[in-house]
C-alpha positions in Angstrom: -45.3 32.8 43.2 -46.5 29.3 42.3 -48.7 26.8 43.7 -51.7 24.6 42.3 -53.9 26.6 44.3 -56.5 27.3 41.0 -58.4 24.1 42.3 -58.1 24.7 46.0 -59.9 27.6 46.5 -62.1 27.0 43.1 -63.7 29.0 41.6 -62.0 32.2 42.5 -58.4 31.2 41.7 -57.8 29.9 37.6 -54.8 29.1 35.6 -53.8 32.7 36.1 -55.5 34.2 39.0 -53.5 32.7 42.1 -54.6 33.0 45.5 -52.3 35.8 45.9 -54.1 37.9 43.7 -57.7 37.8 45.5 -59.1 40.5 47.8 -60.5 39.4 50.2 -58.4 40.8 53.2 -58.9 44.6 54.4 -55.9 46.7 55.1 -55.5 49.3 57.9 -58.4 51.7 56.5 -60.9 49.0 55.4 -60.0 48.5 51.8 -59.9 45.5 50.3 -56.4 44.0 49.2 -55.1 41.0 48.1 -52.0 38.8 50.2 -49.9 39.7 47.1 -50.3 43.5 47.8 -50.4 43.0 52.1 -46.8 41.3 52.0 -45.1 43.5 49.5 -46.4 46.6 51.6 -44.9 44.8 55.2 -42.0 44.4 53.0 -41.2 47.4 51.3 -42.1 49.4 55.3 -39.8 46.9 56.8 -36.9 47.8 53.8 -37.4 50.7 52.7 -34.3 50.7 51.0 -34.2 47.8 49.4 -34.6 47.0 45.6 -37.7 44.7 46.6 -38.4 42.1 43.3 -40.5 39.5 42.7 -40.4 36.5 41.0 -43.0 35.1 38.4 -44.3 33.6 35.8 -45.1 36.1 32.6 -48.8 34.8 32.8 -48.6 36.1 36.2 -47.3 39.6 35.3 -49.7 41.7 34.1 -51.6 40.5 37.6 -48.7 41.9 40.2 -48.5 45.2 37.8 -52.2 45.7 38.2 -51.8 45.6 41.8 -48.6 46.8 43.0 -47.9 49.6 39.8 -45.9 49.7 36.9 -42.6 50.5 39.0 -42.5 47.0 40.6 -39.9 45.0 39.4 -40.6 41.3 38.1 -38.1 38.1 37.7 -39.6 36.3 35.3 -39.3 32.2 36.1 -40.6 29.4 33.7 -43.8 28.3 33.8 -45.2 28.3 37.4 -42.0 27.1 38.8 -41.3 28.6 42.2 -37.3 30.2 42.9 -36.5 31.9 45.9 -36.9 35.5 46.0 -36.7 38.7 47.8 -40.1 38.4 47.9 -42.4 35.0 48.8 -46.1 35.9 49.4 -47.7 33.1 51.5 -50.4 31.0 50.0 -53.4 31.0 52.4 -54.3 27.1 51.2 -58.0 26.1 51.8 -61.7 28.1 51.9 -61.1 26.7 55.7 -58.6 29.0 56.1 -59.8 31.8 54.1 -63.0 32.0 56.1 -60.8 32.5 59.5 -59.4 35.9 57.5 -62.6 37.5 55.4 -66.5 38.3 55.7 -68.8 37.0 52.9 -69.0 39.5 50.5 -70.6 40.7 46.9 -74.7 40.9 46.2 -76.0 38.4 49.2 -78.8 38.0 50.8 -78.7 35.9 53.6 -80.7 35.1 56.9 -80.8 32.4 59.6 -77.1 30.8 58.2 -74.9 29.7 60.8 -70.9 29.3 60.0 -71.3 30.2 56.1 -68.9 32.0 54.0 -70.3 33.6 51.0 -68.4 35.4 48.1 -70.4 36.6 45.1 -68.5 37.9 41.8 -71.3 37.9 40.2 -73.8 41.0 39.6 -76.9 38.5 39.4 -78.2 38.0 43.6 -77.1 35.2 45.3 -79.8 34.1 48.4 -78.7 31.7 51.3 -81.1 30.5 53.5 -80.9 28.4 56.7 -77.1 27.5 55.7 -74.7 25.8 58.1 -71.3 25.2 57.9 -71.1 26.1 54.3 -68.8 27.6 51.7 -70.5 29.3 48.6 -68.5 31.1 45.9 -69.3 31.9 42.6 -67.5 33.5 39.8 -67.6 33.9 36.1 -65.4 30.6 36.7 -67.7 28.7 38.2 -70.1 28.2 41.6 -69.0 25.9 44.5 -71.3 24.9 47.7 -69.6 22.7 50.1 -69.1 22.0 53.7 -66.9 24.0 55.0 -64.8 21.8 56.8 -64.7 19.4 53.7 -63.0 22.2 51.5 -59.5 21.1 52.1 -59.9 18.3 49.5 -61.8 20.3 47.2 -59.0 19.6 44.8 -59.4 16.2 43.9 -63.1 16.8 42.8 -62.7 19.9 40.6 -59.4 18.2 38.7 -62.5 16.9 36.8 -64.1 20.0 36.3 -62.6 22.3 33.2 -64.1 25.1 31.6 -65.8 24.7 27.6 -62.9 26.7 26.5 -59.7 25.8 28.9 -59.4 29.4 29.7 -60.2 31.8 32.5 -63.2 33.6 32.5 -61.9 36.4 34.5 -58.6 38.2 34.6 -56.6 41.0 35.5 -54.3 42.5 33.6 -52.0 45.8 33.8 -54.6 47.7 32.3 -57.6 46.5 34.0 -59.4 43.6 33.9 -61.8 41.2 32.0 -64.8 38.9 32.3 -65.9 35.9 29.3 -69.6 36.1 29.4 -69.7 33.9 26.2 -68.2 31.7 23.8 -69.6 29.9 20.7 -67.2 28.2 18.4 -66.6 31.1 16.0 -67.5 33.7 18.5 -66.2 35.0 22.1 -67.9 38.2 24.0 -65.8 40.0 26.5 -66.7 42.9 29.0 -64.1 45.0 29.5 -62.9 47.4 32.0 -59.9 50.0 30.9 -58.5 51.8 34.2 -58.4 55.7 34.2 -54.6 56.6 32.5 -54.4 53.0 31.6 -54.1 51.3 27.6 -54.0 48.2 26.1 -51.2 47.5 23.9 -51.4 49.0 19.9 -51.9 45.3 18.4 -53.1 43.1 15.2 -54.6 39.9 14.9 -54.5 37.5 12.0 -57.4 35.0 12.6 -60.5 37.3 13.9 -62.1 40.7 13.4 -63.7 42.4 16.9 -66.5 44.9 17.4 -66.3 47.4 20.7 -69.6 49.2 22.1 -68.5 51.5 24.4 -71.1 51.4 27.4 -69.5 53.4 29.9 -66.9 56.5 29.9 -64.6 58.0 27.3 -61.4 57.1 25.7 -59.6 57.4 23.3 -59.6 54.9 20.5 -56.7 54.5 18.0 -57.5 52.5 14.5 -54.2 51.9 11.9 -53.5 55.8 11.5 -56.8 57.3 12.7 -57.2 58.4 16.5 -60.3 59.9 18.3 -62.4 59.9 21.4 -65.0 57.5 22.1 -68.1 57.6 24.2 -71.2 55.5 25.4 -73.1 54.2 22.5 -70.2 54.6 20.4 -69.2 51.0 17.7 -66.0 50.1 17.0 -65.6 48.1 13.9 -61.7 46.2 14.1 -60.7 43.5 10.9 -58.3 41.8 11.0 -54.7 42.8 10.5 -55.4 46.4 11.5 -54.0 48.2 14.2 -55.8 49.0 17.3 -55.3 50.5 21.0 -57.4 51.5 23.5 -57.0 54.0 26.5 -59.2 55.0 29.2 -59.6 58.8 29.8 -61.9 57.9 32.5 -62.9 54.6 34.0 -63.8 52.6 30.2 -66.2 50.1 30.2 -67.0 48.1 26.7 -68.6 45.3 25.4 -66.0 43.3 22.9 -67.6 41.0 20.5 -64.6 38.4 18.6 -65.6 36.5 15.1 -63.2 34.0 13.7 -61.1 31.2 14.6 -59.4 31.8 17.0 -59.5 33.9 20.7 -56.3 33.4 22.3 -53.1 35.0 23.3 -52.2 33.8 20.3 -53.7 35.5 17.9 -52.6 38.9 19.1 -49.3 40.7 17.6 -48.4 43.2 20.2 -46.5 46.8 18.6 -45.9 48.9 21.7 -46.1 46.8 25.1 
């Protein structure tokens, strides 16, 4: 899976989140689903024998796992380099072409719009009015408005365009996902969302301490050699060098406040993944 599709269909796609990953099609009961989980599905019906893989980029990982389950088996390439495969999940290219497969979507309100594709990521209201030939998305990311038929050369614009912090505000992972809301220079803020049955990795880190509010549904919350269940309103203290893992009983939701120097992949020593 490879492709420099996280400036074609900005701001959806980032560094990590392809094109493949989005759901924006519906499958045969009106669910949402991304191309990545359509073609391995046609694929795995069509073989249902076979010892179906896919080949990746570790950034690109903990995505497929989310979607397609732990079982799935992974060939991991270098970088974003593209090798041929059992499996090769076609890259839909342009907003053009995404607005021939999907209906606007998210919290819209629109009236009088004629040919307009909207997709809101965001929980604040996005309001269209009198639009025309139009392609509005907006993500933790970023917001685009553009003709729709000018979209295919999107591209060369937002190469100009890079975030404060050169990461993605938004990702999935294995366990869940997670949205930047903030970043200062010695602090980050994270929501977090911790599936049902799912965990992050027991881990350290050297160069920042972290504080959790729990906000929505119970877990259980491991700290060096101490473990115990966690609800709303609960406060998480984590410094650094101590161990730490979270799982979700139910559905977890929390709030994840960083302090130090630094908030990347870094910065985390992973004990159990």
């Amino acid at each position: 899976m490879s492709g420099d599709t996280e400036k074609t269909l900005f701001p959806l796609t980032n560094g990590v989140r392809r094109e493949q990953f989005l759901k924006l099609l519906t499958d045969k009961d009106g669910k949402p689903e991304s191309m990545l989980m359509r073609t391995y599905a046609q694929v795995c019906a069509e073989n249902p024998d076979a010892q179906v893989k896919i080949a990746a980029s570790a950034s690109q990982a903990d995505s497929i796992r989310g979607q397609l389950g732990e079982d799935v088996e992974i060939v991991l390439v270098p970088g974003d380099g593209e090798v041929p495969h059992d499996v090769k999940v076609p890259e839909i290219g342009s907003w053009k072409a995404i607005a021939d497969k999907t209906e606007s979507c998210g919290n819209i309100t629109q009236e009088n719009t004629q040919n307009t594709l909207i997709i809101n990521e965001l929980e604040i209201p996005l309001v269209a009015l009198g639009t025309k030939d139009l392609v509005i998305a907006a993500s933790p990311d970023g917001i685009l408005v553009s003709d729709i038929n000018a979209s295919s050369g999107l591209k060369s614009l937002t190469d100009k365009v890079e975030s404060d912090s050169g990461r993605a505000r938004y990702e999935e992972r294995r366990w869940g996902e997670y949205t930047v809301l903030a970043q200062k220079l010695h602090c980050l803020v994270k929501h977090l969302l911790i599936r049902a049955g799912k965990a992050i990795s027991l881990q350290t880190h050297a160069h920042r301490d972290e504080v959790w509010v729990i906000t929505s549904g119970e877990g259980i919350f491991t700290l060096d050699d101490e473990t115990r269940t966690v609800k709303p309103g609960d406060v998480l203290k984590i410094m650094r060098g101590q161990k730490h893992k979270i799982a979700g009983v139910t559905d977890l939701h929390f709030a994840e406040v960083q302090l130090g120097e630094k908030f990347d992949e870094s910065d985390i020593v992973r004990l159990d993944y």
